[in-house]
ROSE-4610 file (N, C-alpha, C; in Angstrom, 1 decimal, always signed):
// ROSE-4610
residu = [X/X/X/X/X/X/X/X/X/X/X/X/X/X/X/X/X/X/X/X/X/X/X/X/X/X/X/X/X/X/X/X/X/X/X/X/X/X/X/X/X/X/X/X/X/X/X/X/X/X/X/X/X/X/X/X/X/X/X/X/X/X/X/X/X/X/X/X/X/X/X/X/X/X/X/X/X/X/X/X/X/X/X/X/X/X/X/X/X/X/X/X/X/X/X/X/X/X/X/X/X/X/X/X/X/X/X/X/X/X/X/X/X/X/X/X/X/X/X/X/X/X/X/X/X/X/X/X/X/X/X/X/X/X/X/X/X/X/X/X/X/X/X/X/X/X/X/X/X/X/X/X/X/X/X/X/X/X/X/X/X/X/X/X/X/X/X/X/X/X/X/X/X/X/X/X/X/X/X/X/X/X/X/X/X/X/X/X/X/X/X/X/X/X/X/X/X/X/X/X/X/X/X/X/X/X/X/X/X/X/X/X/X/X/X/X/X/X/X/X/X/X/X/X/X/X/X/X/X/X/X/X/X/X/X/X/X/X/X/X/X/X/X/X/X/X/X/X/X/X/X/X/X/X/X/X/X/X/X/X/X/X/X/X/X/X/X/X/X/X/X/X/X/X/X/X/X/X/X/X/X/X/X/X/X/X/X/X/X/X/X/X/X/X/X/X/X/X/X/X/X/X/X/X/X/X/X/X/X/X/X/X/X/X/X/X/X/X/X/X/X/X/X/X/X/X/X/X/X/X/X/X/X/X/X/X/X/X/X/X/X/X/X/X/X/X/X/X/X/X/X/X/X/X/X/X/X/X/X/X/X/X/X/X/X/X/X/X/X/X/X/X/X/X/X/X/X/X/X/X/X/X/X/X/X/X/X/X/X/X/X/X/X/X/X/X/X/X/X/X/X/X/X/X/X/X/X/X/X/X/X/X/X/X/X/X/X/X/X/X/X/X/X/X/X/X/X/X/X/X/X/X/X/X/X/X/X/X/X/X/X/X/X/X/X/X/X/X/X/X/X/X/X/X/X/X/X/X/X/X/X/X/X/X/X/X/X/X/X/X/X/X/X/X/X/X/X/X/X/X/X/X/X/X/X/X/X/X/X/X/X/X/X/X/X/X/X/X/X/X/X/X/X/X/X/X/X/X/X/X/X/X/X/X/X/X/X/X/X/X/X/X/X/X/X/X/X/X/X/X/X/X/X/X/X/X/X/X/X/X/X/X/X/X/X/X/X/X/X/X/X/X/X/X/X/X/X/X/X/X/X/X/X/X/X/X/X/X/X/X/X/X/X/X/X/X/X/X/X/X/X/X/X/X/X/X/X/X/X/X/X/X/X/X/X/X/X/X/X/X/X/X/X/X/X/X/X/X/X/X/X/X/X/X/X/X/X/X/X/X/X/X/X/X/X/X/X/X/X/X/X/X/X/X/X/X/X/X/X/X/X/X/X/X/X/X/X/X/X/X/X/X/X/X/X/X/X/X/X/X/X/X/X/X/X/X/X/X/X/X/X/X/X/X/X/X/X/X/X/X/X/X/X/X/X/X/X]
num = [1/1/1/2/2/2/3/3/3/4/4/4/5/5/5/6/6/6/7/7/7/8/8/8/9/9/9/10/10/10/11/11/11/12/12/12/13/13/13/14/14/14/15/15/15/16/16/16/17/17/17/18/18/18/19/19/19/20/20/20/21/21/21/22/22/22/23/23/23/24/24/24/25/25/25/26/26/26/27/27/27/28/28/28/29/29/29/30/30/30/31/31/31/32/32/32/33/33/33/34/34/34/35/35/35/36/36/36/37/37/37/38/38/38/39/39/39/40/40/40/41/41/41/42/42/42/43/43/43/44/44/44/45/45/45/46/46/46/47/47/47/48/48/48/49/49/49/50/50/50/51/51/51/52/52/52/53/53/53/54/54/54/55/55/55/56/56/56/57/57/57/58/58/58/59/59/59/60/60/60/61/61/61/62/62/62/63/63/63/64/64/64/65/65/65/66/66/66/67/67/67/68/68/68/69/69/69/70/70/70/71/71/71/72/72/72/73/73/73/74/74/74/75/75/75/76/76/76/77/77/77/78/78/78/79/79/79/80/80/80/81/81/81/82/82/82/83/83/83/84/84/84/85/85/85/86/86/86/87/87/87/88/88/88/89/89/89/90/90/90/91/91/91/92/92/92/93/93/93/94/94/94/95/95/95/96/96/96/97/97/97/98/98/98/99/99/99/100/100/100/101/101/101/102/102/102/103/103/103/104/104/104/105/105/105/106/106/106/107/107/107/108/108/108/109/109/109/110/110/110/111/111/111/112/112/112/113/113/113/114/114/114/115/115/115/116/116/116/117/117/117/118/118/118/119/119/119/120/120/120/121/121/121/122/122/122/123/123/123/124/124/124/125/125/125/126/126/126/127/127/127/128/128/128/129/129/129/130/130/130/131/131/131/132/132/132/133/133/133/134/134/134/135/135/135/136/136/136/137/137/137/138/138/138/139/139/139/140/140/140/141/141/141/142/142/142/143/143/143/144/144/144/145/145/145/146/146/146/147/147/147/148/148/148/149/149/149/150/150/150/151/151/151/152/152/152/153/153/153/154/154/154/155/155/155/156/156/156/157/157/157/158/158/158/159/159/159/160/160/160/161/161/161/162/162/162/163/163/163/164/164/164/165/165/165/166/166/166/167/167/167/168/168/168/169/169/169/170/170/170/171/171/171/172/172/172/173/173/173/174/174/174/175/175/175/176/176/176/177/177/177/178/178/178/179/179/179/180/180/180/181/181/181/182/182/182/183/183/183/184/184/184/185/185/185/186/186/186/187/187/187/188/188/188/189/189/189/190/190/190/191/191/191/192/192/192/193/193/193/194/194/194/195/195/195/196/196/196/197/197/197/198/198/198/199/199/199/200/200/200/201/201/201/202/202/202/203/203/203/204/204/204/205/205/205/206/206/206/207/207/207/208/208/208/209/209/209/210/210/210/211/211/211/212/212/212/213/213/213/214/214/214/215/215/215/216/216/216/217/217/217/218/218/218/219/219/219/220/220/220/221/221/221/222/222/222/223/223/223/224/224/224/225/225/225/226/226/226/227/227/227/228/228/228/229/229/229]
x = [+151.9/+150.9/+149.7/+149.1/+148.0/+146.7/+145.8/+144.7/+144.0/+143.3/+142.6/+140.9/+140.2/+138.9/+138.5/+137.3/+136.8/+135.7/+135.5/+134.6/+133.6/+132.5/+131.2/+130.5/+130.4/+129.8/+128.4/+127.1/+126.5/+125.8/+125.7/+125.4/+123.6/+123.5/+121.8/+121.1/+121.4/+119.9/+119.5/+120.7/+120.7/+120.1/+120.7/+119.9/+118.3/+117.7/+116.7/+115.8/+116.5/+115.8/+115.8/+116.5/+116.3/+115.2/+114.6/+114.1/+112.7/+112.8/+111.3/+111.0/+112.4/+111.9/+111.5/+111.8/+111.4/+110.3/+110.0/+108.3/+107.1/+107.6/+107.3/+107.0/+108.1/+108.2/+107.2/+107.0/+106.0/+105.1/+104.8/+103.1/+102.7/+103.2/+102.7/+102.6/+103.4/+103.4/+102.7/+102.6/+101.4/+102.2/+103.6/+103.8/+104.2/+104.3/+105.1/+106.2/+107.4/+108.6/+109.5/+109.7/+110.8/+112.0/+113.4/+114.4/+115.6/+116.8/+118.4/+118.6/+119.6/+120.6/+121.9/+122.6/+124.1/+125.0/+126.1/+127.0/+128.2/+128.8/+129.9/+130.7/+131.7/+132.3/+132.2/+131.9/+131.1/+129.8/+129.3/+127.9/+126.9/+125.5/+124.5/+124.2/+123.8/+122.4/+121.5/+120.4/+119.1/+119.8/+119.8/+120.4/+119.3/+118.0/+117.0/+115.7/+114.8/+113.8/+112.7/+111.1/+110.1/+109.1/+108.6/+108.1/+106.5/+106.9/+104.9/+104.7/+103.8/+103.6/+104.0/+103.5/+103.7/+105.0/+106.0/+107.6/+108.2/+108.9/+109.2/+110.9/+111.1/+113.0/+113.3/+114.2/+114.6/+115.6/+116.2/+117.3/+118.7/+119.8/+120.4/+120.5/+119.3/+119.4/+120.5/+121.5/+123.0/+122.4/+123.3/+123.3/+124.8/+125.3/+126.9/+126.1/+126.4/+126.2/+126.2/+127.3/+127.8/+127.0/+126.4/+125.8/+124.5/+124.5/+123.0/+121.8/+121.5/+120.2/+119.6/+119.8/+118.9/+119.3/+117.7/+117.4/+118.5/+118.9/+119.7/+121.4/+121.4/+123.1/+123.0/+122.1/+122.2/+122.2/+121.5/+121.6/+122.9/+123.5/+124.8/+126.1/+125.6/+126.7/+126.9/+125.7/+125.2/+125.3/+125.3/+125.1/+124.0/+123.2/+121.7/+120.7/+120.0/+117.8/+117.9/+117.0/+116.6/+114.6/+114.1/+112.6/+112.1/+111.6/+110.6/+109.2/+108.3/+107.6/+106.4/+107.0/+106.3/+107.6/+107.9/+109.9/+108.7/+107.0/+107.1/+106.6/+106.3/+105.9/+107.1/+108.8/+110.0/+110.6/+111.3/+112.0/+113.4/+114.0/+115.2/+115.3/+113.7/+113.5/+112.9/+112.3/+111.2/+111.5/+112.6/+113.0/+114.3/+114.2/+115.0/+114.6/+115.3/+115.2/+114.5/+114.0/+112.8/+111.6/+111.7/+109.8/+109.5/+110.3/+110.2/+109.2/+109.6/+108.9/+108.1/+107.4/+106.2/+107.0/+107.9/+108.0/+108.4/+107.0/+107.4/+107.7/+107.7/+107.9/+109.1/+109.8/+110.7/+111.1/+111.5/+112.1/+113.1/+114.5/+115.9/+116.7/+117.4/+118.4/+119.7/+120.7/+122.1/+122.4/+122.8/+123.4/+124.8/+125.5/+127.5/+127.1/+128.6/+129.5/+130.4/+130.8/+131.2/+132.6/+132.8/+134.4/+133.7/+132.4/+131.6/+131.5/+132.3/+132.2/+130.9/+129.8/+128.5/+128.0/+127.1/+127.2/+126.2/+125.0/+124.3/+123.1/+121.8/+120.8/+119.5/+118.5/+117.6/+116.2/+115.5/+114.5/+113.0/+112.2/+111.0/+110.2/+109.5/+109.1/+107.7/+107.0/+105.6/+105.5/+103.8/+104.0/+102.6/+102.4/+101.5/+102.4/+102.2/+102.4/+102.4/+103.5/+103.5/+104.7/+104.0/+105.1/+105.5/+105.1/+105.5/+105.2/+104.6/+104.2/+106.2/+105.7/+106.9/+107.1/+106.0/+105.7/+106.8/+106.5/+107.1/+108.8/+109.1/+110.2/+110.8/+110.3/+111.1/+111.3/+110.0/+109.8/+111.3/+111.5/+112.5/+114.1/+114.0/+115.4/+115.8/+114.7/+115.1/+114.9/+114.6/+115.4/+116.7/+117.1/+118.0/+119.4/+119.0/+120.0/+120.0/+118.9/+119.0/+119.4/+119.8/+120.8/+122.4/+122.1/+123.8/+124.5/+123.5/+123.8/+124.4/+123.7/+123.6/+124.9/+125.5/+126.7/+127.8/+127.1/+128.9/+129.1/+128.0/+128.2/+129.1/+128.7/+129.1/+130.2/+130.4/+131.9/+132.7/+132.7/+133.6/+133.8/+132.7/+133.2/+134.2/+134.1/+134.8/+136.1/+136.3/+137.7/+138.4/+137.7/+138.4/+138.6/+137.5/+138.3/+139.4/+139.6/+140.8/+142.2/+141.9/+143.1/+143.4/+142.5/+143.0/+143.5/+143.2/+143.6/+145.5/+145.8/+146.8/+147.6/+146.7/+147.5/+148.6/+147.3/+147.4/+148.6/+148.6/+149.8/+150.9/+151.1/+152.3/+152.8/+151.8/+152.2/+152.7/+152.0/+152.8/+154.2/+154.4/+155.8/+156.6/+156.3/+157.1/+157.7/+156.6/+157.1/+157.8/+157.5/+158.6/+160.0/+160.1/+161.1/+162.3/+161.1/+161.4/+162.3/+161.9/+161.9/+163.0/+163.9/+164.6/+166.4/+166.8/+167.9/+169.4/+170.7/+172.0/+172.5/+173.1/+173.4/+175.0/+176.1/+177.2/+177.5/+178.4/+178.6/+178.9/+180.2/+181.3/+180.7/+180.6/+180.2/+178.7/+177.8/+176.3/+176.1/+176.7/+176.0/+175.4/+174.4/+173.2/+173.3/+173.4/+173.7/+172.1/+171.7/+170.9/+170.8/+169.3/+169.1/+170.1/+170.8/+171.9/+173.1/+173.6/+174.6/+175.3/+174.8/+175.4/+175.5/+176.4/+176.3/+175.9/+175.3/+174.5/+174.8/+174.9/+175.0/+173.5/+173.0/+172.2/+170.7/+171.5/+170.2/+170.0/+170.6/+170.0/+169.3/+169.4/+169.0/+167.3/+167.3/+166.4/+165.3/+165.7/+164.8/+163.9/+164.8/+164.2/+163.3/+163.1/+162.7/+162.8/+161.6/+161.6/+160.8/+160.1/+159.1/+160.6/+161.7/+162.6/+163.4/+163.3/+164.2/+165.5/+167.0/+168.0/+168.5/+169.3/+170.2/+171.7/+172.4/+173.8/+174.8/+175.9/+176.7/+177.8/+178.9/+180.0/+180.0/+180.6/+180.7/+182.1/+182.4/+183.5/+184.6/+184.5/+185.4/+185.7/+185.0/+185.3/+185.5/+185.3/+185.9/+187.6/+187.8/+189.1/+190.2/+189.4/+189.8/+190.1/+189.2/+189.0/+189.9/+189.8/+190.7/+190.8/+192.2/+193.1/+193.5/+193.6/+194.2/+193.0/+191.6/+190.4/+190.5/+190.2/+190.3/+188.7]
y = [+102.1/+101.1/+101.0/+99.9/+99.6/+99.7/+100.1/+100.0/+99.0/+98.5/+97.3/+97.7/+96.7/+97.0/+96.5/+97.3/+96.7/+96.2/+94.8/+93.9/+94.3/+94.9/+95.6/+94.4/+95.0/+93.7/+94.6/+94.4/+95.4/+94.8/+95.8/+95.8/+95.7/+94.0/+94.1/+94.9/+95.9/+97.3/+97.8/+97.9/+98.5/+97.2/+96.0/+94.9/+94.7/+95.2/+95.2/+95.8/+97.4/+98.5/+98.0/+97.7/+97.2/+95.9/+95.2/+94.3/+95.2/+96.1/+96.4/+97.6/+98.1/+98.8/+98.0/+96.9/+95.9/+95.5/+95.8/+95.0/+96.3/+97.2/+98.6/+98.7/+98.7/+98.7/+98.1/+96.6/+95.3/+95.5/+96.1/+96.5/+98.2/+98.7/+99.8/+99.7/+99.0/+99.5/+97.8/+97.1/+95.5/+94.7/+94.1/+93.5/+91.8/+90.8/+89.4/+90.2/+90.2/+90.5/+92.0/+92.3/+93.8/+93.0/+93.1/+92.3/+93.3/+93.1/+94.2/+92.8/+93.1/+92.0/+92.2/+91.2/+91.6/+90.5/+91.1/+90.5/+91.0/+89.4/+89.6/+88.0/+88.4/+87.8/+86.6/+85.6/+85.4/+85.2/+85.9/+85.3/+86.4/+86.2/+87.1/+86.5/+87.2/+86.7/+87.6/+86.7/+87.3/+88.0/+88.6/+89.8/+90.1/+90.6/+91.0/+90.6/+90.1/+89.6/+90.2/+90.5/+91.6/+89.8/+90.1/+88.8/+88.3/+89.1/+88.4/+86.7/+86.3/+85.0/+84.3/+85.3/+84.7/+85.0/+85.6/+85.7/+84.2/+83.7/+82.9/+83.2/+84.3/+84.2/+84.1/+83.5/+83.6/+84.4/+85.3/+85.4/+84.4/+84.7/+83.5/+82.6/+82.7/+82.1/+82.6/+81.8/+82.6/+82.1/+82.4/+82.0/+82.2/+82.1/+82.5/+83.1/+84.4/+85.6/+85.7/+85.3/+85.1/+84.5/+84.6/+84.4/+83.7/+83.8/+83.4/+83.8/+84.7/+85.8/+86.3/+86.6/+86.7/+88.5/+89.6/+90.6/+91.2/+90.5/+91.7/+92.0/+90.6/+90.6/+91.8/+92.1/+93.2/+94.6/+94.2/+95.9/+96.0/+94.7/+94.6/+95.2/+94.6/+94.4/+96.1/+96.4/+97.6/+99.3/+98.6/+99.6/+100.7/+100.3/+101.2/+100.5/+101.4/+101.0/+99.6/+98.8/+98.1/+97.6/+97.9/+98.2/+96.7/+96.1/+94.5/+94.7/+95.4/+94.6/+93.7/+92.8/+91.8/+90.9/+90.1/+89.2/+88.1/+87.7/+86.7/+87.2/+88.5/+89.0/+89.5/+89.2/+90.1/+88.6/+88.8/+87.8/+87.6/+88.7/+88.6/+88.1/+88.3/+87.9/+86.5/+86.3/+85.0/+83.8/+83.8/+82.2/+82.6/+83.7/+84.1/+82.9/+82.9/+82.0/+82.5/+83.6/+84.3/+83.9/+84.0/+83.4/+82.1/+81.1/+80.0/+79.8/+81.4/+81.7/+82.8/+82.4/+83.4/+85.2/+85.4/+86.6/+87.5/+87.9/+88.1/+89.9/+90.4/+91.7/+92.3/+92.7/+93.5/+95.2/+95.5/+96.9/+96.8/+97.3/+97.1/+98.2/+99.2/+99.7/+99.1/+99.5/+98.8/+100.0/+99.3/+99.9/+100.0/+101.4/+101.1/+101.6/+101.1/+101.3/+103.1/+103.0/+104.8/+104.8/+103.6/+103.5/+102.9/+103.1/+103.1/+102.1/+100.5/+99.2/+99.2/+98.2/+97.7/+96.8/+97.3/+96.0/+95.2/+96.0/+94.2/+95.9/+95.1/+95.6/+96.0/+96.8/+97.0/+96.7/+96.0/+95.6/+95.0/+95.1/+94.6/+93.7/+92.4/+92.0/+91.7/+91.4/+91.1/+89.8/+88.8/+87.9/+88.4/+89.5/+90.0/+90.9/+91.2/+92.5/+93.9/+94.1/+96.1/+96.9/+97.8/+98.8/+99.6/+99.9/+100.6/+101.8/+102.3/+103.8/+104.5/+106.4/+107.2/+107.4/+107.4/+107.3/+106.2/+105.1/+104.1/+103.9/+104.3/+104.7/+105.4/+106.7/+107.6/+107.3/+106.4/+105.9/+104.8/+104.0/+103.2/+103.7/+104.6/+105.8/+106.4/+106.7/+107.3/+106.4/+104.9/+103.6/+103.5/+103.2/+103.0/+104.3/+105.8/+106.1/+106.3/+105.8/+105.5/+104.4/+103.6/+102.1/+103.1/+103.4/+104.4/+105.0/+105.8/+106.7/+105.8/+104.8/+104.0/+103.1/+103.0/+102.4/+102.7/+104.3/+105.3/+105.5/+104.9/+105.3/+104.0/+103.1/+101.2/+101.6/+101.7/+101.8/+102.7/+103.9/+105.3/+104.4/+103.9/+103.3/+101.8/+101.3/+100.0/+100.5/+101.4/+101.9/+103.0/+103.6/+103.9/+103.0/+102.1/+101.1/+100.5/+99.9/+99.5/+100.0/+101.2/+102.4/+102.5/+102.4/+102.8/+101.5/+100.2/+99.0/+98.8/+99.1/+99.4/+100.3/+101.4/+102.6/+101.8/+101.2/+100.8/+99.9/+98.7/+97.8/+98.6/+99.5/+100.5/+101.1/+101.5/+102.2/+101.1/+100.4/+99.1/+98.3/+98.5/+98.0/+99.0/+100.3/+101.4/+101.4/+101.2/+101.4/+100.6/+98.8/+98.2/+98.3/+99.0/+99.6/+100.3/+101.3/+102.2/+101.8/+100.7/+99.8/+98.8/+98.7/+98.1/+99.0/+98.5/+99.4/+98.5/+99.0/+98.4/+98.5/+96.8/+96.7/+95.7/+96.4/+96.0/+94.3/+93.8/+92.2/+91.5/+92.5/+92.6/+92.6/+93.8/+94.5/+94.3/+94.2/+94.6/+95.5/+96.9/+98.1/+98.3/+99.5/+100.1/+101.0/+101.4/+103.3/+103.6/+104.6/+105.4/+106.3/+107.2/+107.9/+108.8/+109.8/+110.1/+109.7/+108.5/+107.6/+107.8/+107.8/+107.6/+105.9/+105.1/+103.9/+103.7/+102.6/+102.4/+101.0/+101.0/+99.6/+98.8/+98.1/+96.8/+97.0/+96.6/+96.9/+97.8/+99.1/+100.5/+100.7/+100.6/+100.9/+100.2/+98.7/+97.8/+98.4/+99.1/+99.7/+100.6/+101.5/+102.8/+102.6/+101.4/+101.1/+99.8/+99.0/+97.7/+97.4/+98.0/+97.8/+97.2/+97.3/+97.8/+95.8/+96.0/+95.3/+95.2/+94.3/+94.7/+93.8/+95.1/+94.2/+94.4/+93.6/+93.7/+94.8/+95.2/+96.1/+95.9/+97.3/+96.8/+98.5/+98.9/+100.1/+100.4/+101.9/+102.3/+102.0/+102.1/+100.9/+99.8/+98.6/+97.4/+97.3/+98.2/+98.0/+98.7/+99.5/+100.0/+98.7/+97.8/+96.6/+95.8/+95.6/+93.9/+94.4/+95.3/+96.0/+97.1/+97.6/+98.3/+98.7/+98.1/+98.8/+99.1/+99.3/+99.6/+101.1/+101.8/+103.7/+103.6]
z = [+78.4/+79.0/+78.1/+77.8/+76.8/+77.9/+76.9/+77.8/+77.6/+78.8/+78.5/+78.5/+78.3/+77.7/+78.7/+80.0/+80.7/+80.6/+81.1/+80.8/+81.9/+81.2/+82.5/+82.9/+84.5/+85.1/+86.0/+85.0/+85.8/+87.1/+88.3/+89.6/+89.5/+90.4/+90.4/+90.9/+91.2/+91.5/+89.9/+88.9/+87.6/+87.0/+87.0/+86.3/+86.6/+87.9/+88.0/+87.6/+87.6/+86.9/+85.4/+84.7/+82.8/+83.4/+84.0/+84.2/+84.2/+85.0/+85.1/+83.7/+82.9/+81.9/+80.8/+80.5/+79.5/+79.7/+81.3/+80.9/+80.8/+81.2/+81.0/+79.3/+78.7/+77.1/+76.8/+77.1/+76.7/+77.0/+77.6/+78.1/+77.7/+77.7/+77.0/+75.2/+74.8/+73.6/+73.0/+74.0/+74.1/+72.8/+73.0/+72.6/+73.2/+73.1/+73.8/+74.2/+73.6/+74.2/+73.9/+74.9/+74.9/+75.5/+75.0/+75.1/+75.5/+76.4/+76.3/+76.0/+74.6/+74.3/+74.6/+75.1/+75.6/+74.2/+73.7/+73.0/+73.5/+74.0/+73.8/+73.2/+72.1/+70.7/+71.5/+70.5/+69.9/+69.8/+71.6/+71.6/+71.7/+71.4/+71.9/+73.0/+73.9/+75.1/+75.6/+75.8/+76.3/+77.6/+77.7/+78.9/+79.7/+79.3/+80.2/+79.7/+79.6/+79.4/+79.5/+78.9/+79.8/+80.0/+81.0/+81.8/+81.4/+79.9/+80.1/+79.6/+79.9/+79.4/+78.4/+77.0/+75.9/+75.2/+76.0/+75.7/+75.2/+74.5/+73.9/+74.6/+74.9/+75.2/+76.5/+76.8/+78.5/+78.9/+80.2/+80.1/+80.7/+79.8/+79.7/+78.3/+77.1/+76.0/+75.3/+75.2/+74.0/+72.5/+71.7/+70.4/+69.8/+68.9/+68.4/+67.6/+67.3/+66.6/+64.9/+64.6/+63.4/+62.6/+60.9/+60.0/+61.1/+61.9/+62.9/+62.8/+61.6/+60.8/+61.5/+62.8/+64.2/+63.3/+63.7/+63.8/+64.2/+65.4/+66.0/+65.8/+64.9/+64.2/+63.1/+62.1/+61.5/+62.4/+63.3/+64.1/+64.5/+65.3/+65.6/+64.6/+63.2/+62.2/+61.7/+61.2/+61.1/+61.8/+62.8/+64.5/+63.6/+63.6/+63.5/+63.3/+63.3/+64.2/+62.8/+63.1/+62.2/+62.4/+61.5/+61.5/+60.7/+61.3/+60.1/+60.7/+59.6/+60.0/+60.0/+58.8/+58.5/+57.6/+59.0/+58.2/+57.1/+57.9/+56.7/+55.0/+55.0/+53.4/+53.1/+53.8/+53.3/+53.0/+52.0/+51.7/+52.2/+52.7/+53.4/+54.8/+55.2/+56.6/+56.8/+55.9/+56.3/+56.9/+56.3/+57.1/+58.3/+58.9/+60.2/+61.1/+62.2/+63.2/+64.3/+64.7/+65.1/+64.7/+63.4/+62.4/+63.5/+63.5/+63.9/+65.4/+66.2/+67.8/+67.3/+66.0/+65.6/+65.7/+66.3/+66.2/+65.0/+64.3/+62.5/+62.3/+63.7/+63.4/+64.5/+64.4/+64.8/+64.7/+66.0/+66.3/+67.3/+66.5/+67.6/+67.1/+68.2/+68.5/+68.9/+68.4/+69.0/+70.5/+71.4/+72.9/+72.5/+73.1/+72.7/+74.4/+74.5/+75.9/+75.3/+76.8/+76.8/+75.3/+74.9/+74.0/+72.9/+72.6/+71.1/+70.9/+72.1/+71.5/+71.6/+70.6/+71.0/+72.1/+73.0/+74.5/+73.5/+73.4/+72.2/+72.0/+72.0/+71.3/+72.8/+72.3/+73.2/+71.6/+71.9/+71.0/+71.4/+70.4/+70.4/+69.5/+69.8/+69.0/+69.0/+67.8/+68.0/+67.2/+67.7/+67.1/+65.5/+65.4/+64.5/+64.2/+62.4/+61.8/+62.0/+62.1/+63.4/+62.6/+62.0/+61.6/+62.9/+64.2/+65.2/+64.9/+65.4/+65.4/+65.6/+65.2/+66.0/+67.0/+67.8/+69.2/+69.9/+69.1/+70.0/+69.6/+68.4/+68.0/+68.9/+69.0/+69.9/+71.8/+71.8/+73.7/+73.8/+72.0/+72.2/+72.9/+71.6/+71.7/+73.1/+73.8/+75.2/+75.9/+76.3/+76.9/+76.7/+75.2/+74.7/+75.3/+75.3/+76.3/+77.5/+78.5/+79.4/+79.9/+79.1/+79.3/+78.9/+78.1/+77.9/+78.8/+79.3/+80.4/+81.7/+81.8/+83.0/+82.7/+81.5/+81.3/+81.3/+80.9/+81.7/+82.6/+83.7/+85.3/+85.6/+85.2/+85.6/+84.8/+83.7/+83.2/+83.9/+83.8/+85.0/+86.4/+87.0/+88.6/+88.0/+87.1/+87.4/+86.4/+86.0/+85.2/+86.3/+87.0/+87.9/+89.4/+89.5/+90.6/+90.0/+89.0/+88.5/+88.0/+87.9/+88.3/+90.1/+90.8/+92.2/+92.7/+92.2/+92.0/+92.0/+90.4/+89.8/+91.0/+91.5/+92.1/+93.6/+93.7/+95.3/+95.4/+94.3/+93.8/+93.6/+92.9/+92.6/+94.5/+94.8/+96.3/+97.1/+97.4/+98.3/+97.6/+96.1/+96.0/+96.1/+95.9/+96.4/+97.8/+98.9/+100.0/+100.4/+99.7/+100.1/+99.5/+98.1/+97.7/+99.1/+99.3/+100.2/+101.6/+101.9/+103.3/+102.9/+101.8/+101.6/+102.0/+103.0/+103.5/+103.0/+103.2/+103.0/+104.6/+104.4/+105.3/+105.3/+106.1/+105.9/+106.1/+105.0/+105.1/+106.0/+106.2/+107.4/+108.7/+108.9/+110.0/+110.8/+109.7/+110.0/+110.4/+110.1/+110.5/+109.4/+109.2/+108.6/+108.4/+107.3/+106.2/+106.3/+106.9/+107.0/+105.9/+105.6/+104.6/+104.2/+105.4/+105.2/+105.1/+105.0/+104.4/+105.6/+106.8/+108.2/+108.4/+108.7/+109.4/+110.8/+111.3/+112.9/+113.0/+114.1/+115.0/+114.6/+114.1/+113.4/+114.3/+115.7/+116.9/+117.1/+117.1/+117.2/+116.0/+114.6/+113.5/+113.8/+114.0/+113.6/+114.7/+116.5/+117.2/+116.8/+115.7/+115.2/+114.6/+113.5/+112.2/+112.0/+112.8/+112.7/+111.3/+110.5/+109.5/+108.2/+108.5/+107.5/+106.8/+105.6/+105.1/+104.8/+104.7/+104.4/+102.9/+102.5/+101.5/+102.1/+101.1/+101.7/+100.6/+101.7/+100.7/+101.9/+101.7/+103.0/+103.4/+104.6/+105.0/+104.7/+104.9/+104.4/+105.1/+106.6/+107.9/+107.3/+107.1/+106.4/+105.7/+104.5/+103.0/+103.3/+104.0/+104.5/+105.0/+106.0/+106.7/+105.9/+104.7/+104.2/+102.6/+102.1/+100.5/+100.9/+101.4/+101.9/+100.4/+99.5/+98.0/+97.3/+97.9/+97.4/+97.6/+96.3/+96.7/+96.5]
């Protein structure tokens, strides 16, 4: 059996909580925007937003990821911290598509799910020049696995609801397996677990839940091929 990749669908009490830690982030550390980015192929999206005014991102803004110079495709590409900051005195940065929403400085972590794929990024931006203190480096880091943490719980419950899923389908075709009895062509009597034959209406009293296939009883196969050993 192949395993499949479950697609996390997080539950809004948890979406709420990353809503109120981004603006937590954004205000303590007094930037425009603290951002969870979600990627999935081929897109990025604004996933969580921190709500101050002069935020420039919404959530919901996608982008296609690919050669897209966005900050957070290197963190993505990379999977580690990526520090700017000042994209317009860097020449690899300057003409990013961020500059454009004044945001000339950047700090982003990549988020993985419990199976190491990348969900997207947890990041910050300013619209002024900020190396970011350690301080805030390290306040990033323990967000960042507290979205982790929070993703092995949403992943474990929706990988094992879909195992009990799976389970529950296997059991109900079993039982109808089960429920499936022989029943003579000829005759219509009914071979029991013990390979006893019954009269149709006594069998079907005992065990109305029950389905039939057909076969012939040993009486009738006696009657009907007499040269049958």
């Amino acid at each position: 059996m192949h395993n499949r990749e479950v697609e996390i669908e997080v539950p809004q009490d948890i979406l709420e909580n990353w809503q109120e830690m981004a603006n937590i982030l954004a205000r303590i550390i007094n930037v425009p925007a603290a951002l969870i980015m979600r990627y999935i192929d081929p897109l990025i999206e604004v996933f969580v937003s921190s709500s101050n005014e002069d935020n420039p991102y919404h959530p919901g803004d996608k982008e296609i990821l690919k050669d897209s110079g966005l900050y957070c495709e290197t963190v993505i590409k990379s999977d580690r911290e990526l520090l700017i900051p000042n994209a317009l005195i860097d020449e690899l940065w300057k003409n990013n598509p961020d500059v454009k929403l004044n945001m000339i400085s950047y700090l982003g972590f990549p988020i993985h799910l419990p199976d190491n794929r990348i969900f997207g990024t947890i990041c910050i931006l300013d619209n002024k020049s900020n190396a970011y203190s350690e301080t805030t480096e390290k306040l990033m880091i323990q967000f960042r696995n507290l979205l982790e943490s929070q993703l092995d719980l949403i992943y474990m419950n929706q990988t094992l609801g879909e195992k009990n899923r799976r389970l529950t389908d296997y059991l109900k075709e079993l039982q109808a397996l089960r429920g499936i009895v022989p029943i003579c062509a000829n005759c219509k009597n009914i071979r029991d677990e013990n390979g006893n034959w019954h009269p149709i209406e006594h069998y079907i009293m005992r065990n109305p839940e029950v389905e039939l296939s057909h076969g012939i009883c040993p009486k009738c196969r006696k009657k009907l091929y007499p040269d049958y050993k």
